[in-house]
Biopython code that builds the backbone (N, CA, C, O; Angstrom):
import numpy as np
from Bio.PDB.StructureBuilder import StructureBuilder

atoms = [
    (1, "UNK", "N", (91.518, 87.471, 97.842)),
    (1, "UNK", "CA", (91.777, 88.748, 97.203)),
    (1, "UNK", "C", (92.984, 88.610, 96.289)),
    (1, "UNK", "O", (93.999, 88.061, 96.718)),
    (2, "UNK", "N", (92.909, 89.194, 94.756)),
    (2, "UNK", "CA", (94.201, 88.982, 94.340)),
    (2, "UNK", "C", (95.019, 90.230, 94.940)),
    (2, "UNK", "O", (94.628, 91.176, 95.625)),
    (3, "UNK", "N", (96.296, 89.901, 94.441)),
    (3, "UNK", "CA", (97.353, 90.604, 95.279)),
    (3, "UNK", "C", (98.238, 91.376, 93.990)),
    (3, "UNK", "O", (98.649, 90.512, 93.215)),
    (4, "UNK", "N", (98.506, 92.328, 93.705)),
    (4, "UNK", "CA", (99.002, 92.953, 93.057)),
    (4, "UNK", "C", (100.574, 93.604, 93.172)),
    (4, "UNK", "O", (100.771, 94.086, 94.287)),
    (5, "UNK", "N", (101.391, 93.681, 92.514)),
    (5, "UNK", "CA", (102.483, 94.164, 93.121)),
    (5, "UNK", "C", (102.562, 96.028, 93.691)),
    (5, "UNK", "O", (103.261, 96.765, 94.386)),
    (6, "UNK", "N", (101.432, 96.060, 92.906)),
    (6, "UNK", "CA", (101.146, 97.929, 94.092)),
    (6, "UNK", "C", (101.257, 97.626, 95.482)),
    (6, "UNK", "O", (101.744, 98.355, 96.346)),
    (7, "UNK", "N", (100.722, 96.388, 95.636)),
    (7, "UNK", "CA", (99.589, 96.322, 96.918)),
    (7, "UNK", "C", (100.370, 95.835, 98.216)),
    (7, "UNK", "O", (100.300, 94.625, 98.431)),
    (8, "UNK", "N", (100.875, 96.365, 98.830)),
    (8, "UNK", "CA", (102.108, 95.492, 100.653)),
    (8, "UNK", "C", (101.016, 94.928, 100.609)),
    (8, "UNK", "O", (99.977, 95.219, 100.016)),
    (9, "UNK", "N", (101.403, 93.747, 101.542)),
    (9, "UNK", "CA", (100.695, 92.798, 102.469)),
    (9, "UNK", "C", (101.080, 93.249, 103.842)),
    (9, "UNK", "O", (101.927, 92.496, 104.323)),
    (10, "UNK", "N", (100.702, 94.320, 104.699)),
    (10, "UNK", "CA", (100.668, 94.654, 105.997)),
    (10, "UNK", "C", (100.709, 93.935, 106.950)),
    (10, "UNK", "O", (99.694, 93.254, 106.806)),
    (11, "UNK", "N", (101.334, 93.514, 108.103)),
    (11, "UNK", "CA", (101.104, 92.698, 109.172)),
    (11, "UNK", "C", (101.721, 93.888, 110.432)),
    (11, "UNK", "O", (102.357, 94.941, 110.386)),
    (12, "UNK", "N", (101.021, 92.883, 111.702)),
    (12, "UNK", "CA", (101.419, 93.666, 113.099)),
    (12, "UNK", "C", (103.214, 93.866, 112.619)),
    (12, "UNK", "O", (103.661, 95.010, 112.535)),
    (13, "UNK", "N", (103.583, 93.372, 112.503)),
    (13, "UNK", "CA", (105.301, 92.985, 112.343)),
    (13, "UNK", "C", (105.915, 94.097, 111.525)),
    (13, "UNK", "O", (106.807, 94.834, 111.944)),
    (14, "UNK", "N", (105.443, 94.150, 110.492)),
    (14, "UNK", "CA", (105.644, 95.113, 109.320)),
    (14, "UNK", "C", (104.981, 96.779, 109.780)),
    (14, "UNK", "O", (105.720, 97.672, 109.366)),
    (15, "UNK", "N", (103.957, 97.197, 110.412)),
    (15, "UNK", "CA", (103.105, 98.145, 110.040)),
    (15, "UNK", "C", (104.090, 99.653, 110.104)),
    (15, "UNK", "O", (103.970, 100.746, 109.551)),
    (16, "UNK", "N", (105.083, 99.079, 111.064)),
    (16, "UNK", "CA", (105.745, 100.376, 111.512)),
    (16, "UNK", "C", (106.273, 100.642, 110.048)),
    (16, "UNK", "O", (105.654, 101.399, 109.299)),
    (17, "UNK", "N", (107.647, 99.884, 109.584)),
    (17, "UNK", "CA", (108.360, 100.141, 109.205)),
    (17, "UNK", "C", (107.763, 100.291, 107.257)),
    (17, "UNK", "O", (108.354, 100.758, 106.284)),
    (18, "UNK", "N", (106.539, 99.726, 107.378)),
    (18, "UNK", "CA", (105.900, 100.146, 105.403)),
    (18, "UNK", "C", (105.103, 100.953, 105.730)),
    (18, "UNK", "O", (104.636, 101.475, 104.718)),
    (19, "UNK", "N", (104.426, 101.591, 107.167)),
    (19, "UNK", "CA", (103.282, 102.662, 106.539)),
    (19, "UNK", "C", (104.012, 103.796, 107.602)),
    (19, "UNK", "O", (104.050, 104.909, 107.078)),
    (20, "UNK", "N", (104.461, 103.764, 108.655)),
    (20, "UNK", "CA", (104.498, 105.058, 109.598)),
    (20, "UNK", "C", (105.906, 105.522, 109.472)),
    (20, "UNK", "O", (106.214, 106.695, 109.682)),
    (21, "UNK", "N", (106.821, 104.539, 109.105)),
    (21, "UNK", "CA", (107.986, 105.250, 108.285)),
    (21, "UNK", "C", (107.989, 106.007, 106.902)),
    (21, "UNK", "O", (108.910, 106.701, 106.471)),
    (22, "UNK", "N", (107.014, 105.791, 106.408)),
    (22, "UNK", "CA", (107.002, 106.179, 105.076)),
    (22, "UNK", "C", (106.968, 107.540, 104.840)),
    (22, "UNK", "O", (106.522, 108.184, 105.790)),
    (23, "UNK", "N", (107.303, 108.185, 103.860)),
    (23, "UNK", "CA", (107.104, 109.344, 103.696)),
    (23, "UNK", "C", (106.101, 109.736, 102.288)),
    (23, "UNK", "O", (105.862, 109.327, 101.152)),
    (24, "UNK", "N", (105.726, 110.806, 103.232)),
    (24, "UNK", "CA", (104.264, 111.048, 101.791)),
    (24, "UNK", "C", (103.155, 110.256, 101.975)),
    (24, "UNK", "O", (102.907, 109.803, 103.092)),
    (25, "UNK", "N", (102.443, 110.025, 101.004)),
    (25, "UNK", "CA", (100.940, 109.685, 101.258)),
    (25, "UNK", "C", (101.269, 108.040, 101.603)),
    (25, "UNK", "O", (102.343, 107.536, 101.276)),
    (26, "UNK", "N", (100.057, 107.177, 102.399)),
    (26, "UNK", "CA", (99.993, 105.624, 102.567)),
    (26, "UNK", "C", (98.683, 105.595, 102.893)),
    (26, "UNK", "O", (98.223, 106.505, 103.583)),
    (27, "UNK", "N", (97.830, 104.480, 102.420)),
    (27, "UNK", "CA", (96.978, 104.134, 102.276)),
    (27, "UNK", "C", (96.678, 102.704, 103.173)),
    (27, "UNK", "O", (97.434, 101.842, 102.726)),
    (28, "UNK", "N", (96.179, 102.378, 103.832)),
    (28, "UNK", "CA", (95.860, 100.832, 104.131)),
    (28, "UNK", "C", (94.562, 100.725, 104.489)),
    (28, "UNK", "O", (93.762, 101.328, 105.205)),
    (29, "UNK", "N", (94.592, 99.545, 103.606)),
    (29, "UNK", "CA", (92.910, 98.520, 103.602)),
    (29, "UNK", "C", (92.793, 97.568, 105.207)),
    (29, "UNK", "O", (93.670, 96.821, 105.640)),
    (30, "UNK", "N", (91.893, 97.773, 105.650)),
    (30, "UNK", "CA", (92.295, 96.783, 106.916)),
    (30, "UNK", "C", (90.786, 95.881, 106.450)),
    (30, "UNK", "O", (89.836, 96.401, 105.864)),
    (31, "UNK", "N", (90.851, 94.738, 106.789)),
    (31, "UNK", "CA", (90.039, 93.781, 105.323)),
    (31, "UNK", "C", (89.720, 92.481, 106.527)),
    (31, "UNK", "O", (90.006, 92.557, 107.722)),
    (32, "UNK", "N", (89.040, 91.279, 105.820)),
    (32, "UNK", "CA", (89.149, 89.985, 106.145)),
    (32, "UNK", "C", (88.449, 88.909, 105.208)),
    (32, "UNK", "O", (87.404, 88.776, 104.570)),
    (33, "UNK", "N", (89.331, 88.387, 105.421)),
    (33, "UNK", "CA", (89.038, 87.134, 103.622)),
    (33, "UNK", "C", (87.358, 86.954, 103.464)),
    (33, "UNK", "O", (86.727, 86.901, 102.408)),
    (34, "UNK", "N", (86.751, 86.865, 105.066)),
    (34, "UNK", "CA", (85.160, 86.577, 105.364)),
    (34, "UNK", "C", (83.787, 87.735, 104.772)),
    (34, "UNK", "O", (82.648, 87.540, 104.348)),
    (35, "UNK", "N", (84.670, 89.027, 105.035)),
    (35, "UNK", "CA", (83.901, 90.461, 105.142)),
    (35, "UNK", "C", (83.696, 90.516, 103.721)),
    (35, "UNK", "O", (84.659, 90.437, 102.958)),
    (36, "UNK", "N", (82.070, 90.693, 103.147)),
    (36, "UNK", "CA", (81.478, 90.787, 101.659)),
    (36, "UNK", "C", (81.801, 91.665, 101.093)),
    (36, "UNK", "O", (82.355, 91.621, 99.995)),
    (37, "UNK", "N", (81.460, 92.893, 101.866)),
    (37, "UNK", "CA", (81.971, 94.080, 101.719)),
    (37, "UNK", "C", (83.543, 94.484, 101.525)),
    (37, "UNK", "O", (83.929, 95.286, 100.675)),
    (38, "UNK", "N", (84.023, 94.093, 102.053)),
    (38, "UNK", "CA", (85.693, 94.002, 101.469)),
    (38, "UNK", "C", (86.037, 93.709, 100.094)),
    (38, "UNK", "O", (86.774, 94.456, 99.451)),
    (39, "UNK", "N", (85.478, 92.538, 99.566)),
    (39, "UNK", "CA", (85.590, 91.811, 98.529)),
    (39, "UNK", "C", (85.216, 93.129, 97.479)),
    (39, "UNK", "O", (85.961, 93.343, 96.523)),
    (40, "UNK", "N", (84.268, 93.807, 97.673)),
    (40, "UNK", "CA", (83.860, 94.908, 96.884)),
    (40, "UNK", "C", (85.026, 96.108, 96.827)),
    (40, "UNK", "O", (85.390, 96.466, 95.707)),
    (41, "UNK", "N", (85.756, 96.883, 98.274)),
    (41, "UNK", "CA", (86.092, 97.805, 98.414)),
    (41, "UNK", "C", (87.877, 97.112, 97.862)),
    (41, "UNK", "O", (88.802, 97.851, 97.525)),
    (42, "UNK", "N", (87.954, 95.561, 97.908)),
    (42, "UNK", "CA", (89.469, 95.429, 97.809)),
    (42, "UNK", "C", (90.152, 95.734, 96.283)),
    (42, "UNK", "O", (91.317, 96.119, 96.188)),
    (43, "UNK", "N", (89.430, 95.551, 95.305)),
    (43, "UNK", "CA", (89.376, 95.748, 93.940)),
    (43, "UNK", "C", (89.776, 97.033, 93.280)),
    (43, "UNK", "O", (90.484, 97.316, 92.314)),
    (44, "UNK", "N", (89.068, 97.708, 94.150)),
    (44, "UNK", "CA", (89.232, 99.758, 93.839)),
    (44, "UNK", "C", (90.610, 99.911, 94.511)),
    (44, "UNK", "O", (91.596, 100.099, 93.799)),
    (45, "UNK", "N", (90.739, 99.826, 96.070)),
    (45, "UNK", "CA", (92.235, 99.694, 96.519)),
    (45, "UNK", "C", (93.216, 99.359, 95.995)),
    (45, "UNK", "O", (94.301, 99.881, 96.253)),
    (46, "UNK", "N", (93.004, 98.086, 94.847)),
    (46, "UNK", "CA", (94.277, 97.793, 94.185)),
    (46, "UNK", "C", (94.207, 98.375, 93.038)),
    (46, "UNK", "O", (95.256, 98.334, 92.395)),
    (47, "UNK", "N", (93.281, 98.938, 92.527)),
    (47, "UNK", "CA", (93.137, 99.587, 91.019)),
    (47, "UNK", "C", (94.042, 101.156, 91.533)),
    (47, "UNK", "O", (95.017, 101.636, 90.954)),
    (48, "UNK", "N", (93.263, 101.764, 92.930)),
    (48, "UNK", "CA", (94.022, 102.675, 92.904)),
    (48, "UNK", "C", (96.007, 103.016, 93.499)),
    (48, "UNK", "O", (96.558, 104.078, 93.790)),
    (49, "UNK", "N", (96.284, 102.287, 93.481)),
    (49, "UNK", "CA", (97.448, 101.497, 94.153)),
    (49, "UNK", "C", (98.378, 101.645, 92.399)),
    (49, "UNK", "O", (99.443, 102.189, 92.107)),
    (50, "UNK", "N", (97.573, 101.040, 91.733)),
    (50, "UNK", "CA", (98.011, 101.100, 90.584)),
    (50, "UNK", "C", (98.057, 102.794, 89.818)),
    (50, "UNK", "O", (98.916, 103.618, 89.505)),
    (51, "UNK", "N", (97.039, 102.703, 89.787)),
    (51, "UNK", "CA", (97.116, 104.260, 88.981)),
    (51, "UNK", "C", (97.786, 105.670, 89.885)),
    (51, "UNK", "O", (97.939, 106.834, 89.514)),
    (52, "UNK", "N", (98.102, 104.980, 91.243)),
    (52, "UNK", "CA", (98.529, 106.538, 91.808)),
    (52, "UNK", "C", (100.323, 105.835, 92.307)),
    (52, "UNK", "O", (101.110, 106.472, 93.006)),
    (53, "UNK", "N", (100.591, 104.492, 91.753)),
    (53, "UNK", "CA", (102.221, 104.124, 92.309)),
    (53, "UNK", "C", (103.016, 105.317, 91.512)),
    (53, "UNK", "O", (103.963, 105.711, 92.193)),
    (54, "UNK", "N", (102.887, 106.053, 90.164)),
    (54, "UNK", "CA", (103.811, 106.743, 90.213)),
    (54, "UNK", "C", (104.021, 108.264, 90.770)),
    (54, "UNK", "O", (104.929, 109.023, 90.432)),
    (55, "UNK", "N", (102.893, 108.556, 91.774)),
    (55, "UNK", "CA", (102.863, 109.827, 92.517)),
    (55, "UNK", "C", (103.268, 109.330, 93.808)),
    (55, "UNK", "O", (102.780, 109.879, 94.796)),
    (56, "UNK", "N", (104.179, 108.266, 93.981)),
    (56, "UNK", "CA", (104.386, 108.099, 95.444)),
    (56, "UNK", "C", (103.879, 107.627, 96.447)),
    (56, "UNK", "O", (104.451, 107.535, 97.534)),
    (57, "UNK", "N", (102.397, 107.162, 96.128)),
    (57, "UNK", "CA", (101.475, 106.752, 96.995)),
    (57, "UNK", "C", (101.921, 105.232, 97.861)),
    (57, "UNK", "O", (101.985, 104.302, 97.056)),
    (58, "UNK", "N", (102.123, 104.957, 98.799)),
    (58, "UNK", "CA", (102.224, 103.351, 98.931)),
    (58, "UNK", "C", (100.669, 102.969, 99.653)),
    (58, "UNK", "O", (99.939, 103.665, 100.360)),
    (59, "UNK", "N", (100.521, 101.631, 99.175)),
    (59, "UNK", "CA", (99.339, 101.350, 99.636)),
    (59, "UNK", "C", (99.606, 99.761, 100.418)),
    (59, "UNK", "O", (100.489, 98.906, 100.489)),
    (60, "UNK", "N", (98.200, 100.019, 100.936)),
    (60, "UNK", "CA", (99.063, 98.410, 102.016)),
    (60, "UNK", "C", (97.411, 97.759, 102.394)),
    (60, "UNK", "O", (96.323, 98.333, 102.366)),
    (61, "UNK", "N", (97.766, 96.351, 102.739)),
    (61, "UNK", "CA", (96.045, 95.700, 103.209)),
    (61, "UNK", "C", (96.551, 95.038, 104.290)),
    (61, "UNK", "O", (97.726, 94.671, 104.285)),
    (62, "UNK", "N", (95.797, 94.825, 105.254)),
    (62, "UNK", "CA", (96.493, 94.361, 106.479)),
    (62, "UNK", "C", (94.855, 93.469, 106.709)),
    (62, "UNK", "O", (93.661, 93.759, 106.629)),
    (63, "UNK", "N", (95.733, 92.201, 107.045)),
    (63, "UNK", "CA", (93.972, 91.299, 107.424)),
    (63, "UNK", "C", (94.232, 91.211, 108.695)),
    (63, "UNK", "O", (95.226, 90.835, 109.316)),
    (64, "UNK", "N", (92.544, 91.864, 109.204)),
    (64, "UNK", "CA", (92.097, 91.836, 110.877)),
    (64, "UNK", "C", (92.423, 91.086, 111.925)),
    (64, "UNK", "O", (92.777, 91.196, 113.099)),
    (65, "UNK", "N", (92.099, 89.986, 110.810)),
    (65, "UNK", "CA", (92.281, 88.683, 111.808)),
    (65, "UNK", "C", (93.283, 87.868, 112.174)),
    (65, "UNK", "O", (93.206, 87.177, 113.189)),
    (66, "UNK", "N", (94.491, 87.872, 111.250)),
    (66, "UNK", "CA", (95.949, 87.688, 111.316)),
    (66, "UNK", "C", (96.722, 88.809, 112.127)),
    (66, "UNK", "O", (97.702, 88.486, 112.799)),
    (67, "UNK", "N", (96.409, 89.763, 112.086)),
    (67, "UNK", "CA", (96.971, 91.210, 112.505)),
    (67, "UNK", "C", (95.832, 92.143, 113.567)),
    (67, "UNK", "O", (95.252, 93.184, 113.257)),
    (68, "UNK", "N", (95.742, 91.342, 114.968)),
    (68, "UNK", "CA", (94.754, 92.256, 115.881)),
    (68, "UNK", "C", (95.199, 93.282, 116.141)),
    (68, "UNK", "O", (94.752, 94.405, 115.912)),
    (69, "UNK", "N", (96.612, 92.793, 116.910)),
    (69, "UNK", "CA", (97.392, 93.963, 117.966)),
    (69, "UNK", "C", (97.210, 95.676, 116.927)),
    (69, "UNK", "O", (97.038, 96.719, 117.558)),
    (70, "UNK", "N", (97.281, 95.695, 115.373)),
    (70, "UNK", "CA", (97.415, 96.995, 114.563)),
    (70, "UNK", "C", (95.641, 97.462, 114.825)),
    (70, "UNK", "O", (95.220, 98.411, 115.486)),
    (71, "UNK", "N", (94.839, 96.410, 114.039)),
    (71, "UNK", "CA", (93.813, 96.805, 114.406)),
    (71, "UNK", "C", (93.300, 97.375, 115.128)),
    (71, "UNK", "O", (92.707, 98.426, 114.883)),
    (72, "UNK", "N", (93.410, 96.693, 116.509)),
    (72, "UNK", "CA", (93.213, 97.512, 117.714)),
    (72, "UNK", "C", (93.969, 98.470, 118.272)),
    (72, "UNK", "O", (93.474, 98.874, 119.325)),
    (73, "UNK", "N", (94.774, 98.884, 118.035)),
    (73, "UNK", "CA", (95.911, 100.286, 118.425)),
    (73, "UNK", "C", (94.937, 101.234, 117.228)),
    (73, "UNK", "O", (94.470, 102.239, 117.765)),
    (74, "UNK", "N", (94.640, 101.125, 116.063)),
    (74, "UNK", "CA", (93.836, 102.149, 115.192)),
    (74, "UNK", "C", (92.265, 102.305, 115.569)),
    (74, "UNK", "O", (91.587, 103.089, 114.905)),
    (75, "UNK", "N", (91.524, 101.367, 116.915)),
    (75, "UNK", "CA", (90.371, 100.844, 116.852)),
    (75, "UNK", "C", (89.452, 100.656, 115.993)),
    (75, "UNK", "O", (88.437, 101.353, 116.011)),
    (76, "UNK", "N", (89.629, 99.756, 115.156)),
    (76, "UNK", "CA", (88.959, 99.311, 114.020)),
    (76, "UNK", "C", (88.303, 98.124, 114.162)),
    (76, "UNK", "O", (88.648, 96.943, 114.128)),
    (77, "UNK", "N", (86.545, 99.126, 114.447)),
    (77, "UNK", "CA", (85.856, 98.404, 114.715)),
    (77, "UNK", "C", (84.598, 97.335, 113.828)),
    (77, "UNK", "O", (83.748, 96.487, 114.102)),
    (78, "UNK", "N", (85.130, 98.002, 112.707)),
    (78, "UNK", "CA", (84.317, 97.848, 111.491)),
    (78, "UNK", "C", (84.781, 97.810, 110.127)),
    (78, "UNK", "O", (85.039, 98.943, 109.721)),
    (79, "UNK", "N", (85.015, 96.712, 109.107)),
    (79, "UNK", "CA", (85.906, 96.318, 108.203)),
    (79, "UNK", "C", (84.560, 96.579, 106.909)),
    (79, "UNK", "O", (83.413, 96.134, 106.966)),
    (80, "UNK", "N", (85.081, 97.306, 105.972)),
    (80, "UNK", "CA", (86.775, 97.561, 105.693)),
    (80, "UNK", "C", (86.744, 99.098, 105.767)),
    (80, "UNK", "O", (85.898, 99.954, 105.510)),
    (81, "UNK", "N", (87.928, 99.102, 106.195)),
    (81, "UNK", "CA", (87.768, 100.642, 106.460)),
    (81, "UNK", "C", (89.717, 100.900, 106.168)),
    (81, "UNK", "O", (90.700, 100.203, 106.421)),
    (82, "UNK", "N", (89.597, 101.717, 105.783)),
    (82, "UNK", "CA", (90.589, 102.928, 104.833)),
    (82, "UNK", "C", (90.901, 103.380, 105.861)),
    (82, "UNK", "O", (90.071, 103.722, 106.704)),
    (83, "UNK", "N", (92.629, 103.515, 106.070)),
    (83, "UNK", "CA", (93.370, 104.670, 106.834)),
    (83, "UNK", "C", (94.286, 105.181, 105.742)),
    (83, "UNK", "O", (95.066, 104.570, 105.010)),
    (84, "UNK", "N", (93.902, 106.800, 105.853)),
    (84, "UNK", "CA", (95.365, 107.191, 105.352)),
    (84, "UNK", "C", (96.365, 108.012, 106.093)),
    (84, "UNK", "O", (96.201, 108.871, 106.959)),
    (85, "UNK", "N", (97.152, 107.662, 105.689)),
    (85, "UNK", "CA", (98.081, 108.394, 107.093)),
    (85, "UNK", "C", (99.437, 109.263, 105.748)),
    (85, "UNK", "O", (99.762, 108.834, 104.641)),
    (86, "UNK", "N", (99.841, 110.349, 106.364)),
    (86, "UNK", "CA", (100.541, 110.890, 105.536)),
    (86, "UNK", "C", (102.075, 111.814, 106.467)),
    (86, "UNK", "O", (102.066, 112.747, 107.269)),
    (87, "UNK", "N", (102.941, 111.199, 106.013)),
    (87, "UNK", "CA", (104.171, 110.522, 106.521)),
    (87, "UNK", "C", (104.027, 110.358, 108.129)),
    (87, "UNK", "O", (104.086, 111.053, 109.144)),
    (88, "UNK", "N", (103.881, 109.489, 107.879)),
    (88, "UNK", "CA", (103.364, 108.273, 109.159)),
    (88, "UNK", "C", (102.942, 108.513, 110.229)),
    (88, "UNK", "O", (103.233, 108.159, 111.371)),
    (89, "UNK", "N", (101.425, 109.853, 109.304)),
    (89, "UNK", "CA", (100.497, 110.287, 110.648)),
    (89, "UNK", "C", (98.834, 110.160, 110.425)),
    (89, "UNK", "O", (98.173, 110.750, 109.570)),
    (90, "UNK", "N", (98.356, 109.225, 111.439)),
    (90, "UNK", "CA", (96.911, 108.772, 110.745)),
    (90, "UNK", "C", (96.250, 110.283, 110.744)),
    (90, "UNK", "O", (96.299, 111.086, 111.675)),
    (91, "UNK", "N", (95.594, 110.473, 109.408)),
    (91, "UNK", "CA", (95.561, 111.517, 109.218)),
    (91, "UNK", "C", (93.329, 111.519, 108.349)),
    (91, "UNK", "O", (92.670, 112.488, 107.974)),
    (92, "UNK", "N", (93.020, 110.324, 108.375)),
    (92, "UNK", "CA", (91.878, 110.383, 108.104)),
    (92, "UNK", "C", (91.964, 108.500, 107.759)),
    (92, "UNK", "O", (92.851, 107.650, 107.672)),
    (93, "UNK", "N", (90.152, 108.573, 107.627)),
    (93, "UNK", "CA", (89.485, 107.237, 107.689)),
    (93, "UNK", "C", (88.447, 107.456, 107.373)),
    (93, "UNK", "O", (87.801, 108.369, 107.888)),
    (94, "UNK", "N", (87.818, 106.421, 106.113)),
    (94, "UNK", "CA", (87.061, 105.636, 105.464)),
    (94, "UNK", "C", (86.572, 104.401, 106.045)),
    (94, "UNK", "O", (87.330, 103.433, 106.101)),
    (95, "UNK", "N", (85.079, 104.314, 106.596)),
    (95, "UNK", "CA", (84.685, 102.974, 106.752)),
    (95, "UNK", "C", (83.289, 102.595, 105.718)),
    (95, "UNK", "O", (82.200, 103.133, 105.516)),
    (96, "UNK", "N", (83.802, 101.696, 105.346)),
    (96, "UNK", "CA", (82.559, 100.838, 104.819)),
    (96, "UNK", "C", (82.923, 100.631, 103.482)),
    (96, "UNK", "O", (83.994, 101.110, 103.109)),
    (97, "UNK", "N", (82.193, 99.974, 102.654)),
    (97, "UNK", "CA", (82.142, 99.786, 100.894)),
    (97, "UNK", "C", (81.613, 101.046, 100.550)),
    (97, "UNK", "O", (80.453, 101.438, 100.674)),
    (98, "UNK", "N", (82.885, 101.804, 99.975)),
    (98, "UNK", "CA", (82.076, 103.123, 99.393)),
    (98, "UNK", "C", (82.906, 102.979, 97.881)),
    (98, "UNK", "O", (83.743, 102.083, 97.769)),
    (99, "UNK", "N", (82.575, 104.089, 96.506)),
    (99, "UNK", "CA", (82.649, 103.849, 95.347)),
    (99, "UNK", "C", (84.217, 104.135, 95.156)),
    (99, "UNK", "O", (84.847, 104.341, 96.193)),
    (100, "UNK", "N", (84.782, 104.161, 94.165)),
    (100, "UNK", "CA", (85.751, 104.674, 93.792)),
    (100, "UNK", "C", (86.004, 106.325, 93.515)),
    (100, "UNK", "O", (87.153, 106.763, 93.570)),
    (101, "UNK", "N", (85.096, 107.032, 93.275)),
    (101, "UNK", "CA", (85.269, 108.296, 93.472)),
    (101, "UNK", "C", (85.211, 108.852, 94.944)),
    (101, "UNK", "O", (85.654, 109.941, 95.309)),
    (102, "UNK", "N", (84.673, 108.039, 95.613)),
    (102, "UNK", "CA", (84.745, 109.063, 97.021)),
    (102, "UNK", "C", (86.655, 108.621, 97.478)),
    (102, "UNK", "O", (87.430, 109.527, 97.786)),
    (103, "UNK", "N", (87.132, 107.046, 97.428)),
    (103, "UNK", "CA", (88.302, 106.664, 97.889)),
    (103, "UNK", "C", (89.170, 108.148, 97.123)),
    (103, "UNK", "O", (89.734, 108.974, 97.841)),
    (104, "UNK", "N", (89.145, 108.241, 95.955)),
    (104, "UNK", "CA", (89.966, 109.330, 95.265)),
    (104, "UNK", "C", (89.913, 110.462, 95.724)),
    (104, "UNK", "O", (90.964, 111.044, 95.992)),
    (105, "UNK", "N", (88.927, 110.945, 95.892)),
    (105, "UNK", "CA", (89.184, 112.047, 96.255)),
    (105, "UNK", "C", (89.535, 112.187, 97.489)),
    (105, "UNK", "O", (90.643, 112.712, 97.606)),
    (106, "UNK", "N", (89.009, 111.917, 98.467)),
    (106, "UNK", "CA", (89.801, 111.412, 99.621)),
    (106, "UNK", "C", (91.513, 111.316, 99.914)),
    (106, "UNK", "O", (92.248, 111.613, 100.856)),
    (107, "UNK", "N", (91.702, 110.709, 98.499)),
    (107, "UNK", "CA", (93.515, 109.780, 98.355)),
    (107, "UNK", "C", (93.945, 111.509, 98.027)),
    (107, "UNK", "O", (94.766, 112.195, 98.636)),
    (108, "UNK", "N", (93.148, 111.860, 96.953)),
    (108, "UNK", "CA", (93.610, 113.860, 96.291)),
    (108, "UNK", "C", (93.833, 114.720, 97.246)),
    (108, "UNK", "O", (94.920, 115.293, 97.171)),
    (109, "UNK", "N", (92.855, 115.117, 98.503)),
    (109, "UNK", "CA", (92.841, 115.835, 99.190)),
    (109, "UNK", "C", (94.122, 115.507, 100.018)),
    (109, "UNK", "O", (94.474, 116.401, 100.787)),
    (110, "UNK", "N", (94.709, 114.625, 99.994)),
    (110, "UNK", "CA", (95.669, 114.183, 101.200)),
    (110, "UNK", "C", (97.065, 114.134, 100.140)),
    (110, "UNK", "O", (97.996, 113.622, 100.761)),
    (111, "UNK", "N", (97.416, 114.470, 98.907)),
    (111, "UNK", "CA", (98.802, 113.693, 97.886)),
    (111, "UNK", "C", (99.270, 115.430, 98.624)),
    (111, "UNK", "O", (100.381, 115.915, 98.405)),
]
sb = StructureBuilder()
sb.init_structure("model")
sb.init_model(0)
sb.init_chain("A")
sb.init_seg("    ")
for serial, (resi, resn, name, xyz) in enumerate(atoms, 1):
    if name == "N":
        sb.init_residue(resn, " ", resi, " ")
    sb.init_atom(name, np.array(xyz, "f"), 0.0, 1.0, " ", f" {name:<3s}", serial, name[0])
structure = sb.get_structure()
């Protein structure tokens, strides 16, 4: 996946202190280099990462398989799937390869 400077790189280590400290909207991709479907949904994540960094948004990707212990505290059973949490309360979820208009509006209903 390329990596963008919108985009954290999430880990168990990190999750507290870049998404549940945060204040205001956060976004994270929970992904794996293997999952096809990722490869599709990771592209829009960083496009929108980009177009919404100056409303505050932080966005983050956390891979499954490097990072269980988060995974499994969110039970994420099925990649890739979208949490957004809004100041650092999971507050809705996206699973699967879906388009870029549903992620947005989704990201809208929650700024």
């Amino acid at each position: 996946m390329a990596e963008t400077r919108h985009v954290l790189q999430v880990g168990d280590d990190s999750f507290t202190a870049q998404i549940e400290d945060a204040e205001g909207l956060a976004i994270v991709d929970f992904w794996a280099p293997w999952c096809g479907p990722c490869r599709i949904v990771g592209p829009i994540v960083e496009k929108l990462a980009k177009d919404y960094a100056d409303k505050g948004v932080v966005v983050g990707k956390l891979d499954v398989d490097q990072n269980p212990r988060t995974a499994s505290r969110f039970g994420i059973r099925s990649i890739p799937s979208i949490l957004f949490f809004k100041d650092g309360q999971h507050v809705d979820t996206v699973v699967g390869a879906v388009p870029r208009d549903h992620l947005e509006k989704k990201l809208q209903e929650h700024l």
